[in-house]
C-alpha positions in Angstrom: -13.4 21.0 9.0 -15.1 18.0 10.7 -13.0 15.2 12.0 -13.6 12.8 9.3 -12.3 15.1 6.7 -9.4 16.0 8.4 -8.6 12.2 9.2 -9.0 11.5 5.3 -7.1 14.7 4.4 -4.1 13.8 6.9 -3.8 10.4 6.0 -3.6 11.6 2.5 -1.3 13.9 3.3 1.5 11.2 5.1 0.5 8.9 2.7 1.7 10.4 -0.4 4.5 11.8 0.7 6.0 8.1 1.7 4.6 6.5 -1.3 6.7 9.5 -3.1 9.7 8.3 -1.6 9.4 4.7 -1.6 7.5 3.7 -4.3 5.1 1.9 -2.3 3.1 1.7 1.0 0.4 4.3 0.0 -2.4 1.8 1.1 -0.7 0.6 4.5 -0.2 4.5 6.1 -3.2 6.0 5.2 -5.3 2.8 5.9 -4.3 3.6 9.3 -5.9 7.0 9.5 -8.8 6.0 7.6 -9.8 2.9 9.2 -10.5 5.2 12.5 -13.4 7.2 10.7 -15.0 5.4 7.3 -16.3 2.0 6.3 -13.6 -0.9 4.9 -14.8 -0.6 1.2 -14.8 3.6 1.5 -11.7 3.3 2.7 -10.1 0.5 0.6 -11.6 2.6 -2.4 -9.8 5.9 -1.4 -6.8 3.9 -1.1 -6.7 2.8 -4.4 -7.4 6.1 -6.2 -4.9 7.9 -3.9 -2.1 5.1 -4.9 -3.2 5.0 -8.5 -2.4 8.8 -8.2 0.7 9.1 -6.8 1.8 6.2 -8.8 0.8 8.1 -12.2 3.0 11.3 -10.6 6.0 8.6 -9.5 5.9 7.2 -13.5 7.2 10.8 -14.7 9.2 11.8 -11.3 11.5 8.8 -10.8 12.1 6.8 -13.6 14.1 3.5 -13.3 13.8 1.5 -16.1 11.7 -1.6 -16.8 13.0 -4.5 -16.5 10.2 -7.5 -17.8 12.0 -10.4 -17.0 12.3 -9.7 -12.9 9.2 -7.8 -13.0 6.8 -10.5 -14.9 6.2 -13.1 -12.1 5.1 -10.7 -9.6 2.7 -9.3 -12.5 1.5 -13.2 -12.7 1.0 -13.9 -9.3 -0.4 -9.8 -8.8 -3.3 -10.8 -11.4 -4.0 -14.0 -9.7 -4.6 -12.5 -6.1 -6.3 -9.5 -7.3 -10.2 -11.5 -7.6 -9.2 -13.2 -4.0 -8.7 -9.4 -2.5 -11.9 -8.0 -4.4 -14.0 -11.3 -3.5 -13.4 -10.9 0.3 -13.9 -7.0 0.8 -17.6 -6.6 0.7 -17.9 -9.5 3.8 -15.7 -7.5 6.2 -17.0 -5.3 9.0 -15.4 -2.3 10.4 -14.5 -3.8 13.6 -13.1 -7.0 11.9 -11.3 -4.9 9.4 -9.3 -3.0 12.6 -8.2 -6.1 13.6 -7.2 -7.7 10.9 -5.6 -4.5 9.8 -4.0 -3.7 13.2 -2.9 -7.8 13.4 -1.2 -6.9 9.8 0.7 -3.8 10.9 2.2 -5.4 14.3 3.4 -8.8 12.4 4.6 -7.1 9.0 6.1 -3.7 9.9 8.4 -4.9 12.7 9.6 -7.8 10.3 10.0 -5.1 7.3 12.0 -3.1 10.0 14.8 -5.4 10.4 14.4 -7.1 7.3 17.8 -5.4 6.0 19.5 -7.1 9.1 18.2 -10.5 7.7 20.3 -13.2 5.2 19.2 -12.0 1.5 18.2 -14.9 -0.7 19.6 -14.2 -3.7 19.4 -17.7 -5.5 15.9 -18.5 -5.4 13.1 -19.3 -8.2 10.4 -17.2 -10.2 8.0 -19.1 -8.6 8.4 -17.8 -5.1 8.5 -14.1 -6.8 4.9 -15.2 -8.6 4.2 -15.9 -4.7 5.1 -12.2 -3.6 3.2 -10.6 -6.3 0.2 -13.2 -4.9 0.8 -11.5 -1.8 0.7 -8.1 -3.2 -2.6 -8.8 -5.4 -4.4 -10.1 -2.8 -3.8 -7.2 -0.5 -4.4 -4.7 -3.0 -7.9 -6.3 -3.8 -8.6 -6.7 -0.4 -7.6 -2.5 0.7 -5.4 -1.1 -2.2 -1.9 -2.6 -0.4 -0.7 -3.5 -3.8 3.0 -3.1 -2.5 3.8 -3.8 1.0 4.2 -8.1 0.4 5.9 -7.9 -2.9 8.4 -4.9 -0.8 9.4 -7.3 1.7 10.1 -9.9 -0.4 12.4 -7.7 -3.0 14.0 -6.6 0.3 14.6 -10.2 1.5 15.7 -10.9 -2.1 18.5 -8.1 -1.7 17.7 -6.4 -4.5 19.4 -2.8 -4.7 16.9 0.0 -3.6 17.1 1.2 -7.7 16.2 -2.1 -9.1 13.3 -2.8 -5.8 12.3 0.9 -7.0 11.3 0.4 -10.5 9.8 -3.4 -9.5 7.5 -1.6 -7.0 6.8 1.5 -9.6 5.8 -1.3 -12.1 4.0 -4.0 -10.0 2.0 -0.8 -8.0 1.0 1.1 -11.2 -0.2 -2.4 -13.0 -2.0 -3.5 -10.1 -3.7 -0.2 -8.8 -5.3 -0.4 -12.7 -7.0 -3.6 -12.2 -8.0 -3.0 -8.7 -9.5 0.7 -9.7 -11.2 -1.6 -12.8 -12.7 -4.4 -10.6 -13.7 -2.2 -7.6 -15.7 0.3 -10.6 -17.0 -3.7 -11.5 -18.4 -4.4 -8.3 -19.9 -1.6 -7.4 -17.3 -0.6 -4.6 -16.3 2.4 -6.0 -19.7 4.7 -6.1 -20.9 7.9 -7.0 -21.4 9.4 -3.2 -17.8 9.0 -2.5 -16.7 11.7 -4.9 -16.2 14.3 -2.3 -14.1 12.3 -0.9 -11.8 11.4 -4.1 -11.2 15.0 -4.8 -9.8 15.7 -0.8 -7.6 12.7 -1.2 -6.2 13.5 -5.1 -4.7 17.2 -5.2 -2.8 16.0 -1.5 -1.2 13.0 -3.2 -0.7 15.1 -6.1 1.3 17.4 -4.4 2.8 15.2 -1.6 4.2 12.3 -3.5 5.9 15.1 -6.4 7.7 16.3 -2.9 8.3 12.1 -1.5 9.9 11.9 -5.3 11.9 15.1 -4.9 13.1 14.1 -1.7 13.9 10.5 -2.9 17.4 11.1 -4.0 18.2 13.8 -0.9 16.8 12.3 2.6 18.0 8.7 3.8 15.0 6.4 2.9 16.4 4.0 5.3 15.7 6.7 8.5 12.4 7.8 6.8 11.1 4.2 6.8 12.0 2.9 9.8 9.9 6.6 11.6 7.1 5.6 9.5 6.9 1.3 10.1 7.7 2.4 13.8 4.0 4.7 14.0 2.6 2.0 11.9 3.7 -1.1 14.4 2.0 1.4 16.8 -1.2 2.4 15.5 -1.9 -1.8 14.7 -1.3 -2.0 17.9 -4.0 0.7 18.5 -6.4 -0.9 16.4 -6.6 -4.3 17.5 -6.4 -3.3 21.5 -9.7 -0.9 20.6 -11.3 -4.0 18.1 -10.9 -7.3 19.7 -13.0 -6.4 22.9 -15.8 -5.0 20.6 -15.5 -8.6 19.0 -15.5 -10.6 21.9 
């Protein structure tokens, strides 16, 4: 097994087992084994069919309603950023993608680390939840990280982890189907990469069935912080490596 197969394979692997379990983030961790060894729009492509696949095994795993009238303006705002994501993609390099990508994980994760510590805002309008699904469609155009803006927000919102579940499951799903659509569109998605789709698919397959399982018997709370703390680390990675081959 060469090294870029077994980077794509393990980031798969880590991946889908934390999407399994929280509903979102399949983009951000495997992003950060993939951006070591292929190309941005490669790599944002195998994000989004990994997510779209462990989303479709989440839909009949961990069911938690659907609730239209807190879910609808992130679906607005989602649709809106998607185009913004897809427009700016092709212009990236691979160096400027590590460091935007490593600046990403050292700002975010450490914020979405403590965010629990943090005042919720519970009385707040629509419109700033039409901004977090913004957030979310933008990313997810731009690598497949449909979830990680729109999971902040919902977290800052204090919305119990059932009711931030089935947002997530919803926004993620409905997203990751545009994305897939507009990336097939525009060309990003191609032919060649097929090898590659069918190392990432059977590991999310399996790995985000056993995230689901383990959803309701490991504390997600522990589970997240191990995984935002190697993500806060590898950003850090990724811009120290990028920035100098910048400058």
């Amino acid at each position: 097994m060469d090294i870029v197969t077994l980077f794509i394979a393990l980031g798969a692997l880590i991946a889908g087992f934390s999407q399994g379990i929280s509903g979102f983030g399949f983009g951000l961790v495997a992003m950060s084994f993939w951006a070591w060894v292929v190309d941005p729009q490669q790599a944002a492509a195998l994000s989004v069919i990994g997510g779209f696949t462990g989303q479709i095994i989440a839909a009949f795993t961990v069911r938690r309603g659907f609730n239209l009238r807190l879910l609808l303006p992130f679906i607005v705002g989602g649709l809106c950023g998607i185009p913004i994501g897809v427009y700016l993609l092709p212009y990236l390099d691979i160096y400027k993608f590590k460091a935007l990508l490593g600046t990403f994980l050292i700002i975010v994760c450490p914020f979405m680390l403590f965010a629990d510590k943090i005042p919720k805002m519970t009385k707040v309008h629509h419109f700033w939840d039409i901004v977090g699904g913004l957030g979310g469609g933008v990313m997810g155009g731009f690598g497949g990280f449909t979830g990680t803006l729109p999971a902040l927000w919902c977290t800052l919102r204090g919305f119990d982890r059932d009711t931030q579940r089935a947002i997530m499951q919803n926004f993620n799903f409905a997203m990751l189907v545009v994305v897939l659509i507009s990336y097939s569109a525009k060309g990003i998605i191609r032919t060649e990469m097929l090898p590659t789709f069918l190392i990432v698919s059977p590991i999310v397959i399996c790995t985000s069935y056993l995230g689901t399982k383990a959803y309701h018997r490991i504390s997600q709370q522990r589970f997240r912080q191990l995984i935002l703390s190697l993500l806060t680390l590898s950003g850090l990675t990724m811009l120290v490596t990028s920035v100098p081959k910048l400058l």
